[in-house]
C-alpha positions as CSV (number, residue, x, y, z in Angstrom):
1,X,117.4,83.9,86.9
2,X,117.3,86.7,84.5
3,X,117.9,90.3,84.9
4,X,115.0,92.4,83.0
5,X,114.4,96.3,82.6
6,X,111.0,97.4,81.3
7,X,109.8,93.2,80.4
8,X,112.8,92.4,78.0
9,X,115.5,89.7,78.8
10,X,118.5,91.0,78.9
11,X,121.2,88.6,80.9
12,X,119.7,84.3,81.4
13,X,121.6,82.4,83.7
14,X,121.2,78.4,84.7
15,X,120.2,78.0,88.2
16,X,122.3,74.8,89.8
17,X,120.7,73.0,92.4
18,X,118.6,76.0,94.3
19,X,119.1,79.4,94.4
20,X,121.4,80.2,96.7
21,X,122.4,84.1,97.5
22,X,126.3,83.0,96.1
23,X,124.6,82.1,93.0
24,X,122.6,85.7,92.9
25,X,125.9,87.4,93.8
26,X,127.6,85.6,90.6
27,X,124.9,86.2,88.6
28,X,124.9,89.9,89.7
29,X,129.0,90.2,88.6
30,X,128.2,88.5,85.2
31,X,125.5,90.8,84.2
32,X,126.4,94.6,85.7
33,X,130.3,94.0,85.7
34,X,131.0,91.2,82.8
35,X,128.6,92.1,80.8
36,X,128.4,96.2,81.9
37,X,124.5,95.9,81.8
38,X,123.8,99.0,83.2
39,X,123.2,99.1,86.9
40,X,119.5,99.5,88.1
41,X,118.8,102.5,90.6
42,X,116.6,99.3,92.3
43,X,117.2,95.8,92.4
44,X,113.9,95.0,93.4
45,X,114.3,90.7,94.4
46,X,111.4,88.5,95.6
47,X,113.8,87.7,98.9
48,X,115.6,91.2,99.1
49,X,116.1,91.1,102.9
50,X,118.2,87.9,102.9
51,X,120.1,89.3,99.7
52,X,120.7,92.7,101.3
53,X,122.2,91.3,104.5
54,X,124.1,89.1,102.3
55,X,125.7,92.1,100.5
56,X,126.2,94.3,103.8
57,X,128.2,92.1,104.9
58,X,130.6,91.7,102.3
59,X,130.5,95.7,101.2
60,X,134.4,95.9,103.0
61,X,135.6,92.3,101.8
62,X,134.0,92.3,98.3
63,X,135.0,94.3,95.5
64,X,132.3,93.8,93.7
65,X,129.8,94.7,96.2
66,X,131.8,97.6,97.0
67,X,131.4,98.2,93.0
68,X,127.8,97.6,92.6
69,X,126.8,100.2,95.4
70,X,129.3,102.6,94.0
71,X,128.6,106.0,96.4
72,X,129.9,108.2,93.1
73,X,126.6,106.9,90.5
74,X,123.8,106.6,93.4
75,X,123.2,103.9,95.6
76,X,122.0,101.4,93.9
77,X,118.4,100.4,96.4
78,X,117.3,96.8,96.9
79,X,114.1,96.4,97.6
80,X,111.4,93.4,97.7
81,X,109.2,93.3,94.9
82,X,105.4,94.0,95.5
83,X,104.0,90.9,95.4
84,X,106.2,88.9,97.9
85,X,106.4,91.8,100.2
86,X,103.3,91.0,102.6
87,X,105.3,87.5,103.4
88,X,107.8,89.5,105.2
89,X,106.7,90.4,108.8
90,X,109.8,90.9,110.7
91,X,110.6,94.9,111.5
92,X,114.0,94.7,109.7
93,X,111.9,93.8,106.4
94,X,109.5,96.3,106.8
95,X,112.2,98.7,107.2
96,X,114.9,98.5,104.7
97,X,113.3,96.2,102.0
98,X,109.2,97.9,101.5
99,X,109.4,98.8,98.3
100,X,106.6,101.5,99.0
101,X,109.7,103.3,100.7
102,X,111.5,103.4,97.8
103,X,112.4,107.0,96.8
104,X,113.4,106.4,92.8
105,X,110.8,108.3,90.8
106,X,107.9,106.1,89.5
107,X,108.9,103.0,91.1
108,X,105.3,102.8,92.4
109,X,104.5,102.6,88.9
110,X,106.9,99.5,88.0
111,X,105.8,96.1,87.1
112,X,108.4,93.9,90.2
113,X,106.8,91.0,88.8
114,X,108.1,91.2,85.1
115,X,110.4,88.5,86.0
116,X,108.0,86.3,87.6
117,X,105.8,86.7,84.0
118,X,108.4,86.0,81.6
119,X,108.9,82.9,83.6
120,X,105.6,82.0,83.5
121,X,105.4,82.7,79.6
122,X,108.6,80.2,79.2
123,X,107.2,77.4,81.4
124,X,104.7,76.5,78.5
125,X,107.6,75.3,76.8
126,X,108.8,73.3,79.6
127,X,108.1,69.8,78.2
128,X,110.2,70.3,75.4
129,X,113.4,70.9,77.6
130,X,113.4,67.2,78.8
131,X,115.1,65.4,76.3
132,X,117.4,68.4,75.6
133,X,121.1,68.2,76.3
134,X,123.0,71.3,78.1
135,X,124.5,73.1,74.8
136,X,121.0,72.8,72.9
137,X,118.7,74.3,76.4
138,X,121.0,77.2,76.6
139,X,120.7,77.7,73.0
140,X,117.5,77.5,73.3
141,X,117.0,79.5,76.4
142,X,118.9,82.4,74.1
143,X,116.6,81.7,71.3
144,X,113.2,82.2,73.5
145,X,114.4,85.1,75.1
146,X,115.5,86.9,72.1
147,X,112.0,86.1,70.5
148,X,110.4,87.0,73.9
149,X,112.2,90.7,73.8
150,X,111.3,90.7,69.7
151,X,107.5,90.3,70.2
152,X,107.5,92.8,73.2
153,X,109.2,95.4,71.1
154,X,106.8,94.9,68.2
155,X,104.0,94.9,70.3
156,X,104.7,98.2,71.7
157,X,105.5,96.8,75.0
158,X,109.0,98.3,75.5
159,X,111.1,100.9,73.2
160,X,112.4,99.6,69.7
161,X,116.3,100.3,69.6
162,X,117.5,103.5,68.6
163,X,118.4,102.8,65.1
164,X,115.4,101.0,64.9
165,X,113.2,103.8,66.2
166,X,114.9,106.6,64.4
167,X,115.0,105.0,61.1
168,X,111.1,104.5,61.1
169,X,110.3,108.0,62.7
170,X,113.2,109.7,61.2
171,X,114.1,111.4,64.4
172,X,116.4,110.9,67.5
173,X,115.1,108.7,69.8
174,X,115.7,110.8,72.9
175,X,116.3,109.2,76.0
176,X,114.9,105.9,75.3
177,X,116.5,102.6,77.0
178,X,117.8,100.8,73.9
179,X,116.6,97.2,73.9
180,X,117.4,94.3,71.8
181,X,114.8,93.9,69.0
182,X,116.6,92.2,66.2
């Protein structure tokens, strides 16, 4: 699981058994509260419907929930991504999870899939994670992710860092997400 803004990799987490909605909830709480990753106007998920029941229902038991869909910032929208969309038939779906409903500006324009790519980029390195005990994947997991977000940044793919970008241009940056490119 990985949460990703514009392609880079910005929060990898180790999936136990399958990948249960408790699991996406965790993951959720380590990256936007832990970690304050900033919270995404969309959380756009390949099974959205069954994760936005999931978090309805805990919105009055669950501070954190309550916290991630904080009225005072926006409400934070959770939609299905593009590509697993036409899979979901039932009228519930089509009403509170098509991302062509959603109202943030551009998100039309977004790549939902970016996770799905990254992951297809890492599983050519699969075989090499066989004989690899937990301490040296994860390691390594961090490694290939901060070489994934390096060669997207120099390949123009998503915004160098601020001090990055300002030092070559010699200008602010503007409003540019910051991503890490060291």
């Amino acid at each position: 699981r990985c949460s990703q803004a514009r392609y880079s990799l910005y929060q990898v987490s180790e999936i136990y058994g399958s990948e249960s909605l408790t699991q996406v909830l965790d993951f959720l709480y380590e990256a936007y509260y832990v970690n304050q990753i900033p919270r995404p106007q969309v959380l756009g998920y390949d099974d959205a419907c069954h994760l936005k029941k999931f978090l309805q229902l805990r919105l009055n038991t669950s501070w954190f929930v309550l916290w991630l869909f904080n009225l005072s910032s926006g409400v934070m929208q959770v939609v299905c991504d593009f590509f697993h969309f036409p899979n979901h038939k039932s009228d519930w779906c089509k009403k509170n999870v098509d991302p062509s409903k959603c109202k943030v500006p551009n998100f039309g324009k977004s790549n939902t899939q970016c996770a799905e790519q990254s992951f297809a980029w890492l599983a050519g390195s699969k075989k090499q994670f066989r004989h690899m005990g937990e301490a040296r994947f994860l390691f390594f997991m961090l490694r290939m992710a901060h070489l994934r977000n390096k060669q997207l940044c120099a390949n123009g793919i998503v915004p160098r860092c601020e001090e990055e970008s300002e030092a070559e241009s010699g200008e602010e940056s503007g409003d540019e997400e910051c991503v890490e490119c060291e």
